[in-house]
C-alpha positions as CSV (number, residue, x, y, z in Angstrom):
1,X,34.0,46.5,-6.0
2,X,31.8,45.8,-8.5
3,X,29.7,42.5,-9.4
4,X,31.5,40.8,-12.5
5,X,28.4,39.7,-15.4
6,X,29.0,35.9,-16.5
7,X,27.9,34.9,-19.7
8,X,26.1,31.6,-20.0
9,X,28.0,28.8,-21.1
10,X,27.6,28.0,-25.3
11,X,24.8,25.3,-26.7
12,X,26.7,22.5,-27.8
13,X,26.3,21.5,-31.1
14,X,24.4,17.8,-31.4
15,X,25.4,16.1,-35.0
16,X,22.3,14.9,-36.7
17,X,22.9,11.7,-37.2
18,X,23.2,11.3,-33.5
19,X,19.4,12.1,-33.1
20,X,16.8,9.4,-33.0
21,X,14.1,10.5,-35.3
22,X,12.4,7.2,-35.8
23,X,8.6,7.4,-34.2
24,X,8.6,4.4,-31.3
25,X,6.2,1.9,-33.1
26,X,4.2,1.2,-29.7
27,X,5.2,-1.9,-29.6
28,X,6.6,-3.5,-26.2
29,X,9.6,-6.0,-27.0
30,X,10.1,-8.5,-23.5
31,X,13.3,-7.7,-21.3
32,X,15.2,-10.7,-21.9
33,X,17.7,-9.7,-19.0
34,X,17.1,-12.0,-15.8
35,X,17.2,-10.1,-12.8
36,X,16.2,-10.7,-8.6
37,X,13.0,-7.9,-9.4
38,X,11.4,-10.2,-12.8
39,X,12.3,-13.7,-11.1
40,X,10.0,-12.6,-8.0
41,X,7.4,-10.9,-10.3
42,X,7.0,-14.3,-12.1
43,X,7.3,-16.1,-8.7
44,X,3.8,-14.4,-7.1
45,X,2.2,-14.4,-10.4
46,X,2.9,-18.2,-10.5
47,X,1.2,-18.1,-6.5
48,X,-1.4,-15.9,-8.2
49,X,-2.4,-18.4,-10.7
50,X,-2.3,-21.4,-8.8
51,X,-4.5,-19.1,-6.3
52,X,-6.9,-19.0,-8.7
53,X,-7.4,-22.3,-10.7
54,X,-7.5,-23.6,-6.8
55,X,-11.2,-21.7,-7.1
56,X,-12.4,-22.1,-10.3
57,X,-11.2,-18.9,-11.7
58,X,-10.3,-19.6,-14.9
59,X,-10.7,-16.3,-16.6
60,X,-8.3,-14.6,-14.1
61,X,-5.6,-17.6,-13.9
62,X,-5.8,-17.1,-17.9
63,X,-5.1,-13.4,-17.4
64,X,-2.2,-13.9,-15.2
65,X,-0.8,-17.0,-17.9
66,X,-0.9,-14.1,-20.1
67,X,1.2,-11.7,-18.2
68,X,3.9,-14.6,-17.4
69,X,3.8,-14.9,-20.9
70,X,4.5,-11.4,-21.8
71,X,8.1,-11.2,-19.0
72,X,8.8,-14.6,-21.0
73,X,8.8,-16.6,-18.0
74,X,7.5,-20.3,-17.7
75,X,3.4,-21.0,-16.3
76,X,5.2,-23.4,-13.8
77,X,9.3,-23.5,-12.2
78,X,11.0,-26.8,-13.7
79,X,11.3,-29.5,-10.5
80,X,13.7,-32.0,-10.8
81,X,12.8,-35.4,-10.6
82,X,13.3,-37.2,-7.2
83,X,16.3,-39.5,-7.6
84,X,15.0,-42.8,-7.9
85,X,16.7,-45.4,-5.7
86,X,16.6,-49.2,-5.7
């Protein structure tokens, strides 16, 4: 028996308007989306921070404000205030 040749399967054909020909303008926008990953991030850079302005380190605490920034979280986590009672 002989071995039957296949033929590769066809291109398909993309539509033009389906292809993204804008040039990506290197700009980074912030993920807005909250998810277990960011809140984690922003909780050690928080630890980082605090790390930090504990010894003087301005420069680097100012660094890390600047990447809590940039994930659009806040420099420090809101606390409610104790309940006061009479």
């Amino acid at each position: 028996m002989a071995a039957r040749k296949s033929t590769p399967p066809a291109e398909p054909d993309v539509e033009e308007d389906l292809l993204d020909d804008e040039e990506d303008a290197g700009e980074e926008t912030p993920d807005t989306g909250p998810t277990a990953m960011k809140a984690a991030y922003a909780k050690a850079l928080r630890r980082e921070r605090a790390d930090y302005l504990r010894y003087g380190r301005k420069e680097r605490a100012a660094d890390v404000a600047a990447e809590l920034k940039r994930l659009g979280a806040p420099l420090e986590r809101a606390v409610p205030a104790p309940n006061e009672t009479a």
